[in-house]
C-alpha positions in Angstrom: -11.2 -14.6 137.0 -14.3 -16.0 136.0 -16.2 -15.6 132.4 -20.3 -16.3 133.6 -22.0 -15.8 130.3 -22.6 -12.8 127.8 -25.2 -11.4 125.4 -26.3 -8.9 122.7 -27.9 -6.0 123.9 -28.7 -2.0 122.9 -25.7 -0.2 123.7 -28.5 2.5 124.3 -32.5 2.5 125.2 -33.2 4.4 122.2 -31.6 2.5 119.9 -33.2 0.3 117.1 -32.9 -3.1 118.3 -30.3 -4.9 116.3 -29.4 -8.1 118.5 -30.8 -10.3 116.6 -28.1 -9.6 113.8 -25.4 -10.3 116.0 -24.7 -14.1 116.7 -22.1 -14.9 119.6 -19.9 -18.3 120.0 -17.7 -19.3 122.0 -19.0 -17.8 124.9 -18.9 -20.1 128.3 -22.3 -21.8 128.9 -21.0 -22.1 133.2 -18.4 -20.3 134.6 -15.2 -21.2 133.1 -12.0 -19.5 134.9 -9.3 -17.6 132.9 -5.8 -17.8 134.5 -3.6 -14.7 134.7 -2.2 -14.5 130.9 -5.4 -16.2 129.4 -8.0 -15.8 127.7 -11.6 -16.7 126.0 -12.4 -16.0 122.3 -16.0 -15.1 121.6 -16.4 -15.0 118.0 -19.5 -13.3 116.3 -21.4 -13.3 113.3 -23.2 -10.7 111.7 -26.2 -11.7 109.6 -28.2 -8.4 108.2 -31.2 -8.3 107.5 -31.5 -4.4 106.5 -29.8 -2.6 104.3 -27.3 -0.1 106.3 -25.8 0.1 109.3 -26.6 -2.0 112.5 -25.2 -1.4 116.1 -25.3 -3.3 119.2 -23.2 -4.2 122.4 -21.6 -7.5 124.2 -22.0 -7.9 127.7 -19.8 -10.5 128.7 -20.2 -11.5 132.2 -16.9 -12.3 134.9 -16.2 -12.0 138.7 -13.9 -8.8 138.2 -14.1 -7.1 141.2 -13.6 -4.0 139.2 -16.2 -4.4 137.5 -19.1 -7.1 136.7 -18.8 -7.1 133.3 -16.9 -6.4 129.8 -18.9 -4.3 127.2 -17.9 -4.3 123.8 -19.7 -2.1 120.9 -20.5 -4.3 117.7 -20.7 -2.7 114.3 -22.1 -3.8 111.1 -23.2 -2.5 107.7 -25.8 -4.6 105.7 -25.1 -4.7 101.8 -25.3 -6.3 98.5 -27.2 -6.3 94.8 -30.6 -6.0 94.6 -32.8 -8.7 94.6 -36.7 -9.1 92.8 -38.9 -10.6 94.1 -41.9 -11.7 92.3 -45.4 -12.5 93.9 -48.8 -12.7 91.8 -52.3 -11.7 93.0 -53.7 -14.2 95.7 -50.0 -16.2 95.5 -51.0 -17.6 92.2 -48.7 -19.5 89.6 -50.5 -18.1 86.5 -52.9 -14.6 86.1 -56.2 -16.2 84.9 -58.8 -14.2 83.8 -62.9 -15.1 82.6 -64.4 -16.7 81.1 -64.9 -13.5 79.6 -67.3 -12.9 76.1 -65.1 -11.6 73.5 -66.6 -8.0 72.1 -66.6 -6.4 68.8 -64.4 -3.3 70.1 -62.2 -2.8 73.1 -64.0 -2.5 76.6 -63.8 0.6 78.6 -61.1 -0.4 81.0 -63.1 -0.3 84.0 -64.9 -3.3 82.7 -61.6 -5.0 81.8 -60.9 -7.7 84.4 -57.9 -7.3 86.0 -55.0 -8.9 88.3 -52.0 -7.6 89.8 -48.2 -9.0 90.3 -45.4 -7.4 92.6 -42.2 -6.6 92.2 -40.1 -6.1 95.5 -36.5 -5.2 95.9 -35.4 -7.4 98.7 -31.6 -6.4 98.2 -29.9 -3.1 98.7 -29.3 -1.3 95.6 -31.5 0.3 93.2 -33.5 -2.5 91.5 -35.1 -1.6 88.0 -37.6 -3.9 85.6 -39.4 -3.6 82.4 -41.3 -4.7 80.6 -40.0 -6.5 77.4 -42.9 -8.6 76.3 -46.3 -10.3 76.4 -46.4 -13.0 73.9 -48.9 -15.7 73.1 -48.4 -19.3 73.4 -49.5 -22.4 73.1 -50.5 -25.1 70.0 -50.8 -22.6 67.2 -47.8 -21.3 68.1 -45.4 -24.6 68.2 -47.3 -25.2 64.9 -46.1 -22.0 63.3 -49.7 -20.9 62.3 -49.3 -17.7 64.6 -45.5 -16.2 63.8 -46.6 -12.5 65.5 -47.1 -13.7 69.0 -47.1 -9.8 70.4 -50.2 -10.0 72.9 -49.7 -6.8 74.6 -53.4 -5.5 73.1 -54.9 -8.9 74.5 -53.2 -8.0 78.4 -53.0 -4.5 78.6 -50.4 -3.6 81.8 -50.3 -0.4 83.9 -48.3 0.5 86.8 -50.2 1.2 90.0 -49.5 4.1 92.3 -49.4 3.8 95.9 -52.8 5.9 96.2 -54.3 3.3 93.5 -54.2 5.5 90.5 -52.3 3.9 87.2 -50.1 5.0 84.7 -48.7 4.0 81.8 -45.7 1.4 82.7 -42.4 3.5 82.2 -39.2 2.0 79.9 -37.9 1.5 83.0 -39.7 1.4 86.6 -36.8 2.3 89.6 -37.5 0.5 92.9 -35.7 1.4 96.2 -34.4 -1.1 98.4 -36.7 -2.7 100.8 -39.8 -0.8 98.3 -41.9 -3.0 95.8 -44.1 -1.9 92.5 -47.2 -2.9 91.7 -48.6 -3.3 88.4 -52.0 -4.3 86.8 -52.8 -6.6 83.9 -56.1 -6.6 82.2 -58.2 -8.9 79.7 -59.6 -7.4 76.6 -60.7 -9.9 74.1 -62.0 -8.5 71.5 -63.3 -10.2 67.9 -60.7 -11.1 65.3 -61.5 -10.0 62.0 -61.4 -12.7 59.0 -57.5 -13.0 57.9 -56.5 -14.0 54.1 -55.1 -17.2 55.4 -54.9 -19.8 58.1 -51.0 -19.1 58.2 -48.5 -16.4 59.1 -51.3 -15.1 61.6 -50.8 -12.5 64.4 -51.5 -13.2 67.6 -54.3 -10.2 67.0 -55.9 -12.3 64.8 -56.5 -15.5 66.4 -58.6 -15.9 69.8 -59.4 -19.3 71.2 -61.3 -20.1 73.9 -58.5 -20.5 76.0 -55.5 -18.5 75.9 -52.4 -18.4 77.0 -49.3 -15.5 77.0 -46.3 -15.1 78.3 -45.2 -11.8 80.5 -41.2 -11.0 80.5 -40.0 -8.5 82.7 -36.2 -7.3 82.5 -34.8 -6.3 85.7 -30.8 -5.4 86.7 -30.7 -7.5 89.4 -30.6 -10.8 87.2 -32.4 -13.4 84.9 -35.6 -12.0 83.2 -38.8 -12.8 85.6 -41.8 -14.2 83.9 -45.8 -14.1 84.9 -47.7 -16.7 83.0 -51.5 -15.0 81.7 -54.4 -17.4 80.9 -57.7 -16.0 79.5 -61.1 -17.9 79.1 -63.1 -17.0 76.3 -66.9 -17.6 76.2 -67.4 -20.4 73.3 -71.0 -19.5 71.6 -70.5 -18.4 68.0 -71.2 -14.7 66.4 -71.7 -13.7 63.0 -69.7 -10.6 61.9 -68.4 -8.7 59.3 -65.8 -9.7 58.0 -63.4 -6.7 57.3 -64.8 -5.1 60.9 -66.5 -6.8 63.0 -67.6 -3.6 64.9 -70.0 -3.2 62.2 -73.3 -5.7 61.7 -73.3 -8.8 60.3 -72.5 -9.4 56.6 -74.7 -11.5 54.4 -74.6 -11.3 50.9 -76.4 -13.0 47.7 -75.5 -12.9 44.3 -76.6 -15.0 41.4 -73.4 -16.0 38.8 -74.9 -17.5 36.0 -77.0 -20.3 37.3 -75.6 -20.4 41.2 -76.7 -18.5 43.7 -73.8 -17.7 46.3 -74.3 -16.9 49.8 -70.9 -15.5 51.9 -71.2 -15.0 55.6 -68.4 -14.5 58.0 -68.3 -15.9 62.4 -65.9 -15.8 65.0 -66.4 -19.0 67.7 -63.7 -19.0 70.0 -63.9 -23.0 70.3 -64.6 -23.6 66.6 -67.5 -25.9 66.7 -69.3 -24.6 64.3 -71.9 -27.3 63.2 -74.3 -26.3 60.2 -76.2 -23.5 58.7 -79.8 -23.3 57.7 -80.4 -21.0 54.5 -83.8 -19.9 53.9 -84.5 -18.1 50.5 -87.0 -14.7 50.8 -88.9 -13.1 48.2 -89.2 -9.5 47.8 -91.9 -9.2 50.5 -89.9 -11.0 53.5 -91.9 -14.5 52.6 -90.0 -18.0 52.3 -89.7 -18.8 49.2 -89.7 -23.0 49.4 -88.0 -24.8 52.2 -84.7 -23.7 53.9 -81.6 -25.8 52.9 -79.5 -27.2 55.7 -75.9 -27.4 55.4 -73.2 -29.4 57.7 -70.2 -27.3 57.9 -68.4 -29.2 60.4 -66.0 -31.3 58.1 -66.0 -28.7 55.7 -64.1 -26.1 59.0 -62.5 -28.9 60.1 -60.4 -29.4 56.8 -59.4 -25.4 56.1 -56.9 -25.9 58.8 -57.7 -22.8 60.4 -56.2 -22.0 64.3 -58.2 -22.8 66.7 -60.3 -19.4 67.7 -59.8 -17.7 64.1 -62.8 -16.0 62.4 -63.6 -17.4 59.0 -65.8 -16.9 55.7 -68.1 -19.3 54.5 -68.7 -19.4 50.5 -72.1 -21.5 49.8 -73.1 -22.3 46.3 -76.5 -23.4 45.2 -77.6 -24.6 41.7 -80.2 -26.6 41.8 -84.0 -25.8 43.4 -82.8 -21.8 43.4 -84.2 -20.5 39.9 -87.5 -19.2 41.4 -87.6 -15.7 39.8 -88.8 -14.5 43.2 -85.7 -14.9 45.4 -84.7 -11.8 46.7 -82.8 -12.3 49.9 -81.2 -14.9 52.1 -82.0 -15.5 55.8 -79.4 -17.3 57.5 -78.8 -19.2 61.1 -75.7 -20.6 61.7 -75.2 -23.4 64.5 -72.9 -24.2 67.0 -72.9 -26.4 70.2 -73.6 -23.5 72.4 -75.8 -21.2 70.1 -76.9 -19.9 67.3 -77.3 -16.5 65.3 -79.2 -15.2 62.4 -78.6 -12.8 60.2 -80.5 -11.3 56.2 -78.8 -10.8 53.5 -79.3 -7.7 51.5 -81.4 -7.7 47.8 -79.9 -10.2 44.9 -76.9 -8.9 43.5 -75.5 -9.8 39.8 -71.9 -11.1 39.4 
C-alpha cells in the first residue's frame, strides 16, 4: 500500500474551521509504500489560538482499494491564565495632554481633554485590573520637595461602557477572555494655592508647566501595568489669591511704622517671573509720583520653591512713600509671556 499525502480538513461543512490549529509531520511529501506489518507516523501539533475546544479531521491519502483514504478526528481544548494586554490611544508610549491653561476651579468634564488606554484579556481565564495609583514624577520629586505624589485630581480616570457612556472605575474591573476594557483619563489643571513652604509639598500643590505621572494598574494575570501621563501647562503668569485662588486677586497695603508693605500672590507654571511695577494711588485713583520697578527674578530664584508652585511676594518701601496722600497700590507683575494687574484695597494700619 501506498501513503499519497494528507491534510486537515472540517470533519463537517458546518463546522468552525479549525485547521489551522492542527499542524501535521511526518506525513509523505510522494508516495512512499508501507509493507504488510508497517507503518507511517504522522505526528501533530496543536497550537490554539481560542480559548475552548477545537475540532478537525486528517485525511490521509493511500492506494487502499477499500477505500481512498484514512480519516481520523483531531481534538483539542485551548487553555491557560489570562493574559493583559495594554494598548494606549493612537499606539502611543505616554498619554499627553495640552498645552492646556490651568483654571482657578475644576473644568466641567466635557471640557477636560481626554485619552483612552485598553485593557484586553488575550488568555482564557477571567482577567481583573485596578487601579492602584496615579502618582507624579519627575525633578521635584527625586529632590523630595513633593513627598505626596497622589495625582489622581490632576488625571481623573473613568471606565467606558461599550455604548460610550462612563462610570466611575470599579475596585476591581472583571474582563472575559478574548473581551477588553476601556477606560478614559482626563487633564484638569487647576491653580495651586500658596503653600507655607517650598518643602513637604503635595503633588496638589505644585503645577509646572510640564508634568509628568505615573498610572499603575493591578491585574491577576501578573506584574502591575503602567501608562505614563504627560500634561502641558500654558506658561503666562496669574495673580491670585492666595488662600483661594477661585476668588480675585489679592493686593494689600499697609503702612508699619515708616514702611509701606505691599503682599501679592501668582501662580506661573514655568516660574519666570521677572519684575513688578508698583504704582502708588491717591484717594481719587490718581498716581501719586512715579511707579517703582522691582526685579524679582533673583529674589524667586533663591526661595527654592518647585518649579510650578504659587508664591507670595512681601515688598517693603521706606523711602519716597510718606506722601500723606497714598491710598492704594496698583500693581503689574511681569513675566516672559505676560503680564497682569491688579489694585490693592485702601491703606491699612499694622
Amino acid at each position: 500500500m501506498f501513503v499519497t499525502g494528507c491534510s486537515v480538513v472540517r470533519c463537517n461543512a458546518n463546522d468552525r474551521d479549525d485547521t489551522a490549529r492542527f499542524t501535521p509531520t511526518g506525513c509523505p511529501a510522494t508516495a512512499s509504500a508501507i509493507n504488510p506489518g508497517g507503518q507511517v507516523t504522522i505526528n501533530v501539533t496543536f497550537s490554539p489560538t481560542v480559548c475552548g475546544d477545537s475540532r478537525a479531521c486528517l485525511v490521509v491519502a493511500v492506494n487502499d482499494p477499500r477505500g481512498a483514504q484514512v480519516t481520523s478526528q483531531l481534538n483539542g481544548t485551548g487553555g491557560g491564565a489570562a493574559i493583559a494586554r495594554l494598548t494606549l490611544e493612537g499606539g502611543a508610549s505616554a498619554l499627553e495632554f495640552g498645552p492646556v491653561n490651568a483654571t482657578p476651579k475644576p473644568r466641567k468634564t466635557r471640557k477636560q481633554p481626554s485619552r483612552t488606554f485598553t485593557v484586553e484579556n488575550a488568555g482564557c481565564e477571567q482577567l481583573t485590573v485596578s487601579v492602584a495609583s496615579i502618582l507624579r514624577t519627575g525633578p521635584d520629586v527625586n529632590n523630595g520637595k513633593i513627598t505626596n505624589r497622589d495625582d489622581r485630581n490632576l488625571f481623573p480616570v473613568v471606565l467606558v461602557n461599550a455604548d460610550g457612556t462612563e462610570i466611575p472605575v470599579p475596585a476591581s474591573v472583571a474582563i472575559a477572555p478574548a473581551r477588553s476594557a476601556t477606560f478614559r483619563v482626563r487633564f484638569n489643571p487647576v491653580i495651586p494655592p500658596v503653600a507655607p513652604d517650598s518643602g513637604g509639598l503635595s503633588a496638589q500643590q505644585v503645577l509646572p508647566d510640564e508634568v509628568t505621572s505615573v498610572l499603575t494598574l493591578n491585574q491577576s494575570a501578573g506584574p502591575s501595568l503602567t501608562v505614563n501621563l504627560a500634561g502641558s501647562v500654558s506658561t503666562p503668569l496669574r495673580l491670585i489669591d492666595p488662600d483661594n485662588p477661585r476668588r480675585s486677586p489679592l493686593v494689600t497695603l499697609a503702612r508699619s511704622g515708616s514702611q509701606l508693605i505691599v503682599e501679592f500672590s501668582t501662580f506661573d507654571s514655568n516660574q519666570d517671573v521677572s519684575r513688578a511695577s508698583y504704582q502708588f494711588l491717591d484717594s481719587a485713583g490718581r498716581n501719586v509720583d512715579q511707579a517703582f520697578v522691582i526685579d524679582l527674578a533673583q529674589a524667586i530664584s533663591q526661595r527654592n520653591l518647585a518649579r510650578g508652585q504659587s508664591f507670595r511676594v512681601t515688598q517693603r518701601f521706606t523711602q519716597g512713600v510718606d506722601s500723606l496722600s497714598i491710598n492704594s497700590v496698583r500693581v503689574t507683575v511681569s513675566d516672559g509671556e505676560a503680564s497682569e494687574t491688579a489694585t490693592s484695597g485702601p491703606l491699612r494700619s499694622n
